[in-house]
VOPAGU-2260 file (C-alpha; in pm, 1 decimal, decimal comma):
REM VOPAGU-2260
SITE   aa  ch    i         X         Y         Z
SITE  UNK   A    0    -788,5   -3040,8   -2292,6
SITE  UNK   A    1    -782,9   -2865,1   -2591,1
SITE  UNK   A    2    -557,4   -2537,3   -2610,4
SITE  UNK   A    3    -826,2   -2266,1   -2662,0
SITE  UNK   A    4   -1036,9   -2421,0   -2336,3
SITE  UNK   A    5    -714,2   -2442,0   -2169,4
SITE  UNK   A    6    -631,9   -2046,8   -2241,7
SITE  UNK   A    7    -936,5   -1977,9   -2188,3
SITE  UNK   A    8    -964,0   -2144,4   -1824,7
SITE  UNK   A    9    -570,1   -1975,4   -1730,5
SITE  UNK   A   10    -735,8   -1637,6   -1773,1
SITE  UNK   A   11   -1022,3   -1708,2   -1574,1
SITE  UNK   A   12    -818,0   -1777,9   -1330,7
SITE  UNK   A   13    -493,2   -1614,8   -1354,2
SITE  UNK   A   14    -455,8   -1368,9   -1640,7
SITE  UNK   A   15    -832,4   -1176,0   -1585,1
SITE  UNK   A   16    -972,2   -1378,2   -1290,6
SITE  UNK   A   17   -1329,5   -1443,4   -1283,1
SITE  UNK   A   18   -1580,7   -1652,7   -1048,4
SITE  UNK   A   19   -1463,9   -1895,8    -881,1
SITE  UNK   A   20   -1168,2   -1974,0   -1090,5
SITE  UNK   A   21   -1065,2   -1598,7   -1014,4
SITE  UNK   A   22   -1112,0   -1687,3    -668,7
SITE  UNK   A   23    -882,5   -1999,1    -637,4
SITE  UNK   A   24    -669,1   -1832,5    -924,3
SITE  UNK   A   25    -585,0   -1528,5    -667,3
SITE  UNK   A   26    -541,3   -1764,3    -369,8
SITE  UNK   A   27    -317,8   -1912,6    -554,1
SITE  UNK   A   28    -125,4   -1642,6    -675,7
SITE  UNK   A   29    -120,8   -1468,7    -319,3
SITE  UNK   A   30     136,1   -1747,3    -242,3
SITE  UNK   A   31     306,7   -1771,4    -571,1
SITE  UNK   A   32     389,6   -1426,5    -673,8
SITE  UNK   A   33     496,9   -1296,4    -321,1
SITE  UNK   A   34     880,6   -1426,4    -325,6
SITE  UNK   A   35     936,2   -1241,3    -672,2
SITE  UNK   A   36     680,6    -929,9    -532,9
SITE  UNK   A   37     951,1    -892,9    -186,8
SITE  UNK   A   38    1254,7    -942,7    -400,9
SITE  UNK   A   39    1142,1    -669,8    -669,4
SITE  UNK   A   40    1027,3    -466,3    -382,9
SITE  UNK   A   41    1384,7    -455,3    -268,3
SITE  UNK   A   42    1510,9    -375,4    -615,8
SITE  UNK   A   43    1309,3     -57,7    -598,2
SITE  UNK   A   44    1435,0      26,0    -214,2
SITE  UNK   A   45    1056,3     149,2    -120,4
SITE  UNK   A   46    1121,1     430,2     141,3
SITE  UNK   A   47     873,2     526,8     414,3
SITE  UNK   A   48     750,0     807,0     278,7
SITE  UNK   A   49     741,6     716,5    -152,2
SITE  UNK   A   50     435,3     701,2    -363,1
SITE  UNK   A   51     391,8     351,7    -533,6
SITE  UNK   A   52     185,0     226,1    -796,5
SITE  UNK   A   53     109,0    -137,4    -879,4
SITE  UNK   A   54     -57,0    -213,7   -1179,5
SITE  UNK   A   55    -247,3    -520,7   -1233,4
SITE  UNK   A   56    -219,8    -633,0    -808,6
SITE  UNK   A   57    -381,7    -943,6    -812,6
SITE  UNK   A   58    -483,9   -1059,3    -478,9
SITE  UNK   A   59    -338,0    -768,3    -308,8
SITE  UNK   A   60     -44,2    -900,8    -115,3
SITE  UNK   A   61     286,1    -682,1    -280,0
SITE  UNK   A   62      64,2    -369,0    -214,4
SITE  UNK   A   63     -33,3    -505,8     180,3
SITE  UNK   A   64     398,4    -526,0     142,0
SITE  UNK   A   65     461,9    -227,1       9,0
SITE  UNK   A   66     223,6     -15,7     251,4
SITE  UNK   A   67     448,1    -194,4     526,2
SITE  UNK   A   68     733,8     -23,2     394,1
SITE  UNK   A   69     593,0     310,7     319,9
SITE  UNK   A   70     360,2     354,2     615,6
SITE  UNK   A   71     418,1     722,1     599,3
SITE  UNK   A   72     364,0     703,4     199,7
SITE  UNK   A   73      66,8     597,7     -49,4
SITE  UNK   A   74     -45,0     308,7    -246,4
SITE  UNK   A   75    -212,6     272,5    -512,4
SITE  UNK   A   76    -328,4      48,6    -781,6
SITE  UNK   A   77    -500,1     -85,6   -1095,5
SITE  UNK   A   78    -636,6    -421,7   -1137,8
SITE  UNK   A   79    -882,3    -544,2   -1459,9
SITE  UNK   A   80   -1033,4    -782,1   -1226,2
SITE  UNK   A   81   -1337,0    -747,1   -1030,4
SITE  UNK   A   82   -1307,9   -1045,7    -857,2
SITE  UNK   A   83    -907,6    -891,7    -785,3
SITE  UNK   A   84    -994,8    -581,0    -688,9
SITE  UNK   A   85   -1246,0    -742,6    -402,6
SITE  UNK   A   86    -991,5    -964,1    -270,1
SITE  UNK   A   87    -667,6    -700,3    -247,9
SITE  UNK   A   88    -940,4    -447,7     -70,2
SITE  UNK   A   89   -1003,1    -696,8     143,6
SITE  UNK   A   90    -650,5    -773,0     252,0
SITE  UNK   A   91    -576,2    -404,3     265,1
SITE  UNK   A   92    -869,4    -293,1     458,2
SITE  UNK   A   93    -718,9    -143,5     720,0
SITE  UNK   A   94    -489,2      51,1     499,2
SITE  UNK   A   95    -735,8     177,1     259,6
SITE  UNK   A   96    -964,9     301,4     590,8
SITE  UNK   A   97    -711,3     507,7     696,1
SITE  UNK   A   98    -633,1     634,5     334,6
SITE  UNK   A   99    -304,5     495,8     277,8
SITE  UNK   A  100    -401,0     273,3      -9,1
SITE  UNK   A  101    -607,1     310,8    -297,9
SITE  UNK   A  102    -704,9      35,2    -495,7
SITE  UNK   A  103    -919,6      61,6    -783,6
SITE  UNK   A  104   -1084,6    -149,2   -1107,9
SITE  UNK   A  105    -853,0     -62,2   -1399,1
SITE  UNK   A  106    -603,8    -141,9   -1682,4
SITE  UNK   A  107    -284,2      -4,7   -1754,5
SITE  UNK   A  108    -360,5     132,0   -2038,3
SITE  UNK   A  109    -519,1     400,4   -1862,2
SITE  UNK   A  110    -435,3     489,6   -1519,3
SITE  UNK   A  111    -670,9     690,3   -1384,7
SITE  UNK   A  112    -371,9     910,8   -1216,7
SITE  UNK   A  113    -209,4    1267,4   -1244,4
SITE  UNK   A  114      97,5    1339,6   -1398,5
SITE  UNK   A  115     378,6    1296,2   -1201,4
SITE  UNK   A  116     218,7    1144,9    -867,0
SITE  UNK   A  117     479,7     825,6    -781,5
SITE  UNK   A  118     811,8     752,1    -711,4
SITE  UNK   A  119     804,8     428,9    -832,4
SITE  UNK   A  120     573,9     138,8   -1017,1
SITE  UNK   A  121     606,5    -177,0   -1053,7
SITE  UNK   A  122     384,1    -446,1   -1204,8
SITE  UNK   A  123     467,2    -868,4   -1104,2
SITE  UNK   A  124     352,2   -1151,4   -1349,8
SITE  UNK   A  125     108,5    -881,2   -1499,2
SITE  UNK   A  126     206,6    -749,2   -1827,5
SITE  UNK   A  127     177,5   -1102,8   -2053,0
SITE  UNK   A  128    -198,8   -1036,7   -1957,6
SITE  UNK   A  129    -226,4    -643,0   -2051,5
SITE  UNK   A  130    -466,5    -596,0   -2368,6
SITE  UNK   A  131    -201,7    -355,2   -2516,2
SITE  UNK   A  132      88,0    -421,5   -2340,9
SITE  UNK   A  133     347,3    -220,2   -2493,8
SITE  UNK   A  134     366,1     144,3   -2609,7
SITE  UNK   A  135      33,6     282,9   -2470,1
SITE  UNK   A  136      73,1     119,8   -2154,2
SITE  UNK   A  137     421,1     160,2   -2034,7
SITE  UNK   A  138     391,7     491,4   -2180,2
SITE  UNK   A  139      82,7     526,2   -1933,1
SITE  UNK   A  140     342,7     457,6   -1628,9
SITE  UNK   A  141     592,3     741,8   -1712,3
SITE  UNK   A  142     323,5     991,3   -1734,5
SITE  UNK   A  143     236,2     885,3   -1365,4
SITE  UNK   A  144     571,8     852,2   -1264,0
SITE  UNK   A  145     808,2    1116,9   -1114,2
SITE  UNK   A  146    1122,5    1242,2   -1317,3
SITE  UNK   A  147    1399,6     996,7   -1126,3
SITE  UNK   A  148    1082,3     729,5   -1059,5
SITE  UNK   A  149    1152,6     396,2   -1115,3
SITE  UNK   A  150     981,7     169,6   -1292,8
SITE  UNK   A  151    1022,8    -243,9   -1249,0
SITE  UNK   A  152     857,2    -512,6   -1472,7
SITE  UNK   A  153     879,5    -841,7   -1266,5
SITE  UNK   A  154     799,6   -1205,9   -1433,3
SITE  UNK   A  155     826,7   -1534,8   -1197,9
SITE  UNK   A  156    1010,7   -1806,3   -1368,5
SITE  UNK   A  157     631,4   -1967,2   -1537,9
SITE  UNK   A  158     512,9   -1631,3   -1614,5
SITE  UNK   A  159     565,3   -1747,5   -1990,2
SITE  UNK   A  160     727,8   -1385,2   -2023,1
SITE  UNK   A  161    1001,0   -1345,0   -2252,7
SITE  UNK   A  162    1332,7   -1143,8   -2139,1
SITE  UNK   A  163    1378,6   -1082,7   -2536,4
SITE  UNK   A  164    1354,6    -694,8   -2614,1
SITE  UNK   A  165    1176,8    -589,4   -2277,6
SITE  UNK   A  166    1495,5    -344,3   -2179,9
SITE  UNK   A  167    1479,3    -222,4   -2564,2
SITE  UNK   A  168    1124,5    -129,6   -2498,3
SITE  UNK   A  169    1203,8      57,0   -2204,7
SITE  UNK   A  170    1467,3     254,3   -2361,2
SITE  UNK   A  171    1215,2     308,3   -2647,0
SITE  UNK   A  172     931,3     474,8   -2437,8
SITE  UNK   A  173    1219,5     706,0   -2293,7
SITE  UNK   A  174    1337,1     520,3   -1991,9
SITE  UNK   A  175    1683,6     558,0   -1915,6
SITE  UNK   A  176    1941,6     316,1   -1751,5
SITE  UNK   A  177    1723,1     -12,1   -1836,7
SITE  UNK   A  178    1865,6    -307,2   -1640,1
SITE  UNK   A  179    1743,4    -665,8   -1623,3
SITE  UNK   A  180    1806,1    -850,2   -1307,6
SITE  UNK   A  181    1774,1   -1215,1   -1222,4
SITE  UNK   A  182    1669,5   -1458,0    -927,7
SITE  UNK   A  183    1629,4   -1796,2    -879,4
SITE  UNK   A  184    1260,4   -1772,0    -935,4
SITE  UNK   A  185    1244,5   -1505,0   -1170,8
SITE  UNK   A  186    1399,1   -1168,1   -1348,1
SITE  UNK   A  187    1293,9    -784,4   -1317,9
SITE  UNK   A  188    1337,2    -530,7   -1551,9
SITE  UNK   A  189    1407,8    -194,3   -1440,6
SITE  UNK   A  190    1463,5     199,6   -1577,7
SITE  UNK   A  191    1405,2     557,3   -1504,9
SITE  UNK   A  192    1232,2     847,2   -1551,8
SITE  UNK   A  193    1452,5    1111,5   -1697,0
């Protein structure tokens, strides 16, 4: 297959899902992503009552996971993807009907959010896939972040992300205390909000 069809078919059905590609492509990634989604989760310690934004939440599962965790907080998230954004509502239903989760068609390069609203954000396997994925958009998640919010950037091991300069980038925005952390199935970058 040449590389250009290949690319092309990926994002249809991993990096922008679409059809039925998007469809299998978010099945798929429902299973795949989870491990990393838990373990990043954990970095973060989610409390029961913090505010947490995901951006680009696939099928929906790490925000199903994080609502378990907050259940006295709020969700909410940003996903490109129609085809996304139908299949995390879908496994959040119950969530979003009583108001706990808000999921919505979007891109991080302009969360539709106030100033200030969450404790922490966190984005798995996403960012390779942003159209602008460096200053405008991670500058986008410290305006919506608390001062002290955390912010973590998680890749699974054939995310085809880089490690190279992504805690220099923090720092750059004006993160503080960037720290990379590794698993067997992955790594996580993570800073604060001054």
């Amino acid at each position: 297959m040449p590389t250009s069809l290949r690319q092309s078919v990926l994002m249809r059905a991993f990096g922008r899902p679409q059809g039925v590609l998007g469809r299998l492509g978010g099945a798929i990634m429902a299973r795949m992503n989870e491990p990393l989604g838990n373990w990043v989760l954990d970095l973060l310690a989610v409390q029961p009552t913090d505010h947490v934004l995901e951006i680009g939440f696939g099928p929906g599962v790490i925000v199903r996971n994080v609502s378990r965790r907050a259940p006295q907080g709020h969700v909410a998230g940003v996903d490109p993807s129609p085809v996304m954004v139908e299949q995390a509502r879908a496994r959040c239903a119950s969530a979003m009907q009583s108001g706990r989760v808000d999921l919505r068609l979007g891109s991080a390069e302009s969360l539709p959010f106030a100033d200030n609203r969450f404790d922490k954000a966190l984005a798995i396997n996403s960012v390779q896939v942003w159209q602008e994925p460096s200053r405008r958009s991670t500058r986008e998640i410290r305006r919506v972040l608390k001062p002290g919010g955390l912010v973590a950037l998680g890749f699974t091991s054939y995310s085809g992300q880089s490690r190279d300069g992504l805690l220099e980038h923090l720092s750059g925005i004006g993160f503080t205390a960037p720290e990379m952390k590794e698993t067997g199935n992955g790594f996580c970058a993570l800073a604060r909000k001054p």
